[in-house]
C-alpha positions as CSV (number, residue, x, y, z in Angstrom):
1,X,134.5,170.7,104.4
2,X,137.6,172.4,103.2
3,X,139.0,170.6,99.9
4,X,142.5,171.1,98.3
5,X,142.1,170.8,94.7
6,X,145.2,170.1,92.2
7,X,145.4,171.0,88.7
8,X,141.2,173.1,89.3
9,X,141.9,175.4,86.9
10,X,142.0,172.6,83.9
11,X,138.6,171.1,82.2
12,X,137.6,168.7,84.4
13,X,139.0,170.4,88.1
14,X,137.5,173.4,86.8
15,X,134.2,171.6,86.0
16,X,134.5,170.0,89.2
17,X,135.3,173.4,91.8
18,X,131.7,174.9,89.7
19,X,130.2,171.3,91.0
20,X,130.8,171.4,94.8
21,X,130.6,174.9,95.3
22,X,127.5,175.4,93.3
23,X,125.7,171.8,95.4
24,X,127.6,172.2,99.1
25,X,127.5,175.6,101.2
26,X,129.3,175.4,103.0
27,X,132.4,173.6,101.8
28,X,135.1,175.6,100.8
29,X,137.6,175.0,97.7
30,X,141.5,175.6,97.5
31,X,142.6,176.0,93.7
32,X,146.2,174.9,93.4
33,X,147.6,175.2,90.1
34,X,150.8,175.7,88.0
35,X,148.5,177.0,84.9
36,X,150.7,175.7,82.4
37,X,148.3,176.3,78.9
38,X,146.0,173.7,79.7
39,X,145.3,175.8,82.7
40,X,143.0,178.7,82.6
41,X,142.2,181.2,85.1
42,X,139.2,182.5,83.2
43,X,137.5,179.2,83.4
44,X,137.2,180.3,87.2
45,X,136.5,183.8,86.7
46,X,132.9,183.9,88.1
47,X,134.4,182.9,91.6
48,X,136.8,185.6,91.8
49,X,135.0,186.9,95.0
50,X,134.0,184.1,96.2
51,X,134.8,183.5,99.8
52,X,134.7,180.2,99.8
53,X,136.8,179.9,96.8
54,X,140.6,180.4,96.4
55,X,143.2,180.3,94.2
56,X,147.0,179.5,94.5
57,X,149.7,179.2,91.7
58,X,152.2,176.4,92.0
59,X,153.7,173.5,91.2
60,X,152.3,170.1,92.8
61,X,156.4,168.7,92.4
62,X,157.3,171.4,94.6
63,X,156.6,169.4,97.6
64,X,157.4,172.8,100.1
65,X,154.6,174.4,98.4
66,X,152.2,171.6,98.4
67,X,152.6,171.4,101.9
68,X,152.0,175.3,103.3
69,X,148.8,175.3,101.4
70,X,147.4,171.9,101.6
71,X,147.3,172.9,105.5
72,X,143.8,172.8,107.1
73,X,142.6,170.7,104.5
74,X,139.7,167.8,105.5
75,X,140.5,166.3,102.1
76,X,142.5,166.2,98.8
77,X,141.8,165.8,95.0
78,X,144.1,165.7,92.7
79,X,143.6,166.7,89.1
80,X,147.0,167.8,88.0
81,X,148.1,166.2,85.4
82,X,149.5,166.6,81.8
83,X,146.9,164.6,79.2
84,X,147.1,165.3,75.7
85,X,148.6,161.8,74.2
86,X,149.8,163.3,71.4
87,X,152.0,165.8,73.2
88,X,153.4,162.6,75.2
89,X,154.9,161.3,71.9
90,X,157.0,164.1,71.4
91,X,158.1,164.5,75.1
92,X,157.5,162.0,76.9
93,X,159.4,163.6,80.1
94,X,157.0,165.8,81.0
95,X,154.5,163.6,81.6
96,X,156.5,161.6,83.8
97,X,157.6,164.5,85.9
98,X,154.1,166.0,86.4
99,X,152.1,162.9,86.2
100,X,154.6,160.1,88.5
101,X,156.7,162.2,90.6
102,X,154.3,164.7,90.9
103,X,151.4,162.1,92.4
104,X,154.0,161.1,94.3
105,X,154.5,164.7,96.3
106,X,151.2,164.6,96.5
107,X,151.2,161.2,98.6
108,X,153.6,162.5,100.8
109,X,152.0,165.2,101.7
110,X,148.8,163.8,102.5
111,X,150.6,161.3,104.6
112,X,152.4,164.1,107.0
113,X,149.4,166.2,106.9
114,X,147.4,163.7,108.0
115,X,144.7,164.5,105.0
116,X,141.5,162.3,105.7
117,X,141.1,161.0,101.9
118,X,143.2,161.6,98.4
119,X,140.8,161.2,95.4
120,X,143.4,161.0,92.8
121,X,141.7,161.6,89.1
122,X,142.9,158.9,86.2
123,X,141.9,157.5,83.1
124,X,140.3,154.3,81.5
125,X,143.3,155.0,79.4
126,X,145.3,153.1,81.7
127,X,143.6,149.8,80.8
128,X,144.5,150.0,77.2
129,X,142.6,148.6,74.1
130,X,139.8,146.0,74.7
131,X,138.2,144.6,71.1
132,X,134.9,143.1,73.2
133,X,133.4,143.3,76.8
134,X,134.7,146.4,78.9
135,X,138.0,146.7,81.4
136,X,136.8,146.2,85.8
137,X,138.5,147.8,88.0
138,X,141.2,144.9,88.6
139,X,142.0,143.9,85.4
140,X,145.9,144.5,84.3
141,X,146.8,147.8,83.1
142,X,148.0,147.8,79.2
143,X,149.1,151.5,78.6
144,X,150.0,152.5,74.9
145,X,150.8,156.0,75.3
146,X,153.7,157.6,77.5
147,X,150.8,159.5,78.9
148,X,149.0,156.6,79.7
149,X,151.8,155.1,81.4
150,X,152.6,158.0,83.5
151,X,148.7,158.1,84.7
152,X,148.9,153.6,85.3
153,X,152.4,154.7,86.9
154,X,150.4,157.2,89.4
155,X,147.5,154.4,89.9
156,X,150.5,151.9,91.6
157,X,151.8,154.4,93.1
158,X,148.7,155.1,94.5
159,X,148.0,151.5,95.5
160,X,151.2,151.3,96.9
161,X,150.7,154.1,99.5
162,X,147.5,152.6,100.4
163,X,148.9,149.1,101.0
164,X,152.0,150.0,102.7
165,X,151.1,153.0,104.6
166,X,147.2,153.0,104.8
167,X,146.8,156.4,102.8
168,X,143.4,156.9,102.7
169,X,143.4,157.3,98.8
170,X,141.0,156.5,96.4
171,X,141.2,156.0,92.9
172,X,138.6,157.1,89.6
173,X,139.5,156.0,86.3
174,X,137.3,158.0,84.1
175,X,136.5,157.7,80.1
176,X,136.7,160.1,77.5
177,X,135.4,163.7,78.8
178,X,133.7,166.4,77.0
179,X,132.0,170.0,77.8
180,X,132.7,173.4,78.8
181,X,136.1,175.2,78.8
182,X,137.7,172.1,77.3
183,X,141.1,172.9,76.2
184,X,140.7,172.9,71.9
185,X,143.6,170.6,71.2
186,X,141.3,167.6,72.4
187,X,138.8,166.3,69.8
188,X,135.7,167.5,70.9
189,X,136.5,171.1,71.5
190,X,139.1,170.9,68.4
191,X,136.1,169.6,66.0
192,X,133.8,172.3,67.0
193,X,136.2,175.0,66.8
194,X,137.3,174.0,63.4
195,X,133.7,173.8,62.2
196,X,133.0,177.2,63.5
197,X,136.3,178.6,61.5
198,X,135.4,176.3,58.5
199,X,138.6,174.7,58.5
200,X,139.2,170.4,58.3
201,X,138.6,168.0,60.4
202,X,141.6,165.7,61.2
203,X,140.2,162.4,61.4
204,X,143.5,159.4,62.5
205,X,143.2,156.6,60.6
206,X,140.4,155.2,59.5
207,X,138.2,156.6,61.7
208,X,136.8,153.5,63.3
209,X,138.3,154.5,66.7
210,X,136.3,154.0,69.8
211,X,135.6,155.9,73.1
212,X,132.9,155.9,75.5
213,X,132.0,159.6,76.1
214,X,130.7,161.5,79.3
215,X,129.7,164.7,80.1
216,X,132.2,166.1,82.2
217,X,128.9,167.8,84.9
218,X,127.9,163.7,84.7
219,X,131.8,162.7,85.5
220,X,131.9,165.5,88.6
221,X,128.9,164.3,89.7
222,X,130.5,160.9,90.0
223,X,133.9,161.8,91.5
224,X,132.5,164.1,94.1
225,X,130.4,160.7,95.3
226,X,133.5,158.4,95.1
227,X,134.8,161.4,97.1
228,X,132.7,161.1,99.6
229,X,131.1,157.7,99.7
230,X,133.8,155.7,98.2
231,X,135.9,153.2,99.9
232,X,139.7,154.0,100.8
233,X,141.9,151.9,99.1
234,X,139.6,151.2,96.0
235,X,139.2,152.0,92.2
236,X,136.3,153.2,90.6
237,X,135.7,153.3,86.7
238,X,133.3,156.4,85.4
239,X,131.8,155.8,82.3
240,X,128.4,156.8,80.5
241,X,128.4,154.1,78.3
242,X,128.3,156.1,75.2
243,X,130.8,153.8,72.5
244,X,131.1,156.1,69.5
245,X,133.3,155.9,66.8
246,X,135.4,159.2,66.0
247,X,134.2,159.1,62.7
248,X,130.8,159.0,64.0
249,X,131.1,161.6,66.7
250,X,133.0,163.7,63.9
251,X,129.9,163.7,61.6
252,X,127.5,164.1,64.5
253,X,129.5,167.2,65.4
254,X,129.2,168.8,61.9
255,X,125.7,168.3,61.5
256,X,125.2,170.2,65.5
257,X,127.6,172.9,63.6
258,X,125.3,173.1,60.7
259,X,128.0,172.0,58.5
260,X,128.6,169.5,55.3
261,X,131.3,166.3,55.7
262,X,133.7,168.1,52.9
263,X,135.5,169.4,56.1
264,X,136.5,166.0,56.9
265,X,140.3,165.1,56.5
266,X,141.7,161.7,57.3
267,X,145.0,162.0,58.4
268,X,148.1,159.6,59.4
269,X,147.0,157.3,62.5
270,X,148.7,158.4,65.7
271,X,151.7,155.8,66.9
272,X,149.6,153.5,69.1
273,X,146.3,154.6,68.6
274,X,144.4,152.1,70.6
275,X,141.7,150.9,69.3
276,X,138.5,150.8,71.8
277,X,138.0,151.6,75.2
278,X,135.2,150.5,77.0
279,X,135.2,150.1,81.2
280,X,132.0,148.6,83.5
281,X,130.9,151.4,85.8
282,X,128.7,148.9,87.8
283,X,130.6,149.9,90.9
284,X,130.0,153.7,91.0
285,X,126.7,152.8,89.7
286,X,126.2,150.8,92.7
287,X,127.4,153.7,94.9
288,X,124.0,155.6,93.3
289,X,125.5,157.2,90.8
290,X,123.9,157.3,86.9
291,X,124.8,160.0,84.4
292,X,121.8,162.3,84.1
293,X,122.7,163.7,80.3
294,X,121.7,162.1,77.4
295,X,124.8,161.7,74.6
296,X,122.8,163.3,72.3
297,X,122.0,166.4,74.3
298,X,125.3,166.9,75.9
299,X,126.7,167.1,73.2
300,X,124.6,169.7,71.4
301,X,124.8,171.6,74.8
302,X,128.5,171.4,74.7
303,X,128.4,172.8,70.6
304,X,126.2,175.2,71.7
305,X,128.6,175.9,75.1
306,X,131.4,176.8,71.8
307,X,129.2,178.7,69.6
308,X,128.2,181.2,72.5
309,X,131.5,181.7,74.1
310,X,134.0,182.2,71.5
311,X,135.7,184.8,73.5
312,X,137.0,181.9,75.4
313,X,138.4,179.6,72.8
314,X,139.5,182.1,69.9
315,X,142.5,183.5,71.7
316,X,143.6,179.6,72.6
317,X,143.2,178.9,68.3
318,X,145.9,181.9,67.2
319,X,146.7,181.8,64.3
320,X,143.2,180.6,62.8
321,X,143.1,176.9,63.5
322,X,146.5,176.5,65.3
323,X,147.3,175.5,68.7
């Protein structure tokens, strides 16, 4: 099977490309990716001579582009996306340009290609802040965030070219992700990093946030079976079930670093912060799917992931502890 991958050379797509290469032989993966700074070549740099792997730079709102090398593709995922809430807040427009009209290239181009099925990537973001019970896949979408709005803009979007013109599209809305060549302005990688340089912690709020966290192999795991196994037309929440609060994760992260809670800073709560996600994954579960990663050793493989490759994030954290 030939895929056409948006946005592969971020966390997740990246993740993901290691995923289906590494479990299908004989499928073959097109990269296609603006690499903006999220984006990162050397996340990708064992499969340079990979023949079953390539890689082309581009914009997925540059619809001529989309088109030439989406060609020959048996089906289409679409990663490419801008994520960071905090960066929303102070320009907003991006996120609508990438994230809406973006998707929406993207849609038209399956269509006239003919693609056989569009897996386009959300977020449980979309749903916004639940204080009990978790969000199914058709409750109302709630978005806080301009970047959470852009992504719940994509998901109708989405819907809409399913309903109208039968696009073969299907829809994952997946929690809070963490692992390997993370991008350090998220708070997993950003802890650990800090940790390492023995710099604070910048906790929002209170602390008393809440996210269910899952290991992004876990997460690719899932979207590569609502890839192939899941129905056209539907949504599918991916989540491990592991509710932490930031404070929480913050300390765990400092004890897996070997260092004391001094580093911790509380800081200003972000506008909007919502205040608890939590989805039901009973229908990818039902598809087979389980995450096979305990929280607890995820995450120490994921501290230990930072520790050992410091040639990756260290030239992403110039100057010491900046983005």
């Amino acid at each position: 099977m030939r895929i056409f991958i948006t946005g592969g050379a971020g966390f997740i797509g990246s993740n993901f490309i290691h995923y289906l290469l590494a479990k299908y032989p004989n499928d073959e993966v097109v990269n296609f990716d603006k690499l903006t700074y999220a984006g990162n070549l050397e996340n990708l740099k064992d499969l340079h001579d990979n023949p079953r792997y390539s890689f082309v730079r581009g914009d997925i709102c540059d619809s001529r582009a989309v088109l030439e090398v989406m060609e020959g593709a048996d089906v289409a995922v679409n990663f490419a996306a801008e994520s960071h809430v905090d960066r929303s807040i102070t320009g907003p427009a991006e996120f609508i340009e990438t994230n809406v009209s973006g998707t929406q290239v993207i849609l038209e181009a399956v269509k006239e290609m003919r693609i056989g099925r569009l897996l386009h990537i959300s977020t449980d973001e979309v749903y916004g802040s639940i204080p009990e019970g978790s969000f199914k896949e058709g409750d109302s979408l709630d978005p806080s965030s301009p970047y959470s709005a852009s992504k719940a803009s994509a998901d109708l979007l989405c819907h809409a070219y399913f309903a109208t013109f039968k696009l073969p599209v299907i829809i994952s809305r997946s929690s809070n992700n963490f692992g390997p060549f993370q991008y350090p302005e998220k708070m997993v990688p950003l802890f650990v990093t800090n940790a390492l340089e023995g710099i604070s912690l910048p906790v929002y709020g209170d602390g008393l946030n809440v996210r269910d966290w899952t290991y992004v192999e876990d997460n690719c795991a899932a979207l590569d079976l609502i890839l192939r196994e899941g129905a056209v037309g539907e949504v599918y929440n991916v989540g491990a079930g592991n509710e932490v609060p930031n404070i929480e994760l913050t300390k765990r992260i400092l004890k897996l670093v070997g260092k004391d809670e001094s580093l911790i800073t509380y800081v200003t709560d972000r506008p909007g912060h919502d205040r608890r996600y939590s989805i039901d994954s009973s229908k990818v579960r039902s598809l087979g799917w389980a995450p096979e990663h305990d929280f607890e050793e995820a995450l120490r493989l994921t501290v230990d992931w930072y520790i050992n490759n410091e040639w990756w994030w260290r030239k992403l954290k110039q100057p010491k502890g900046q983005l």
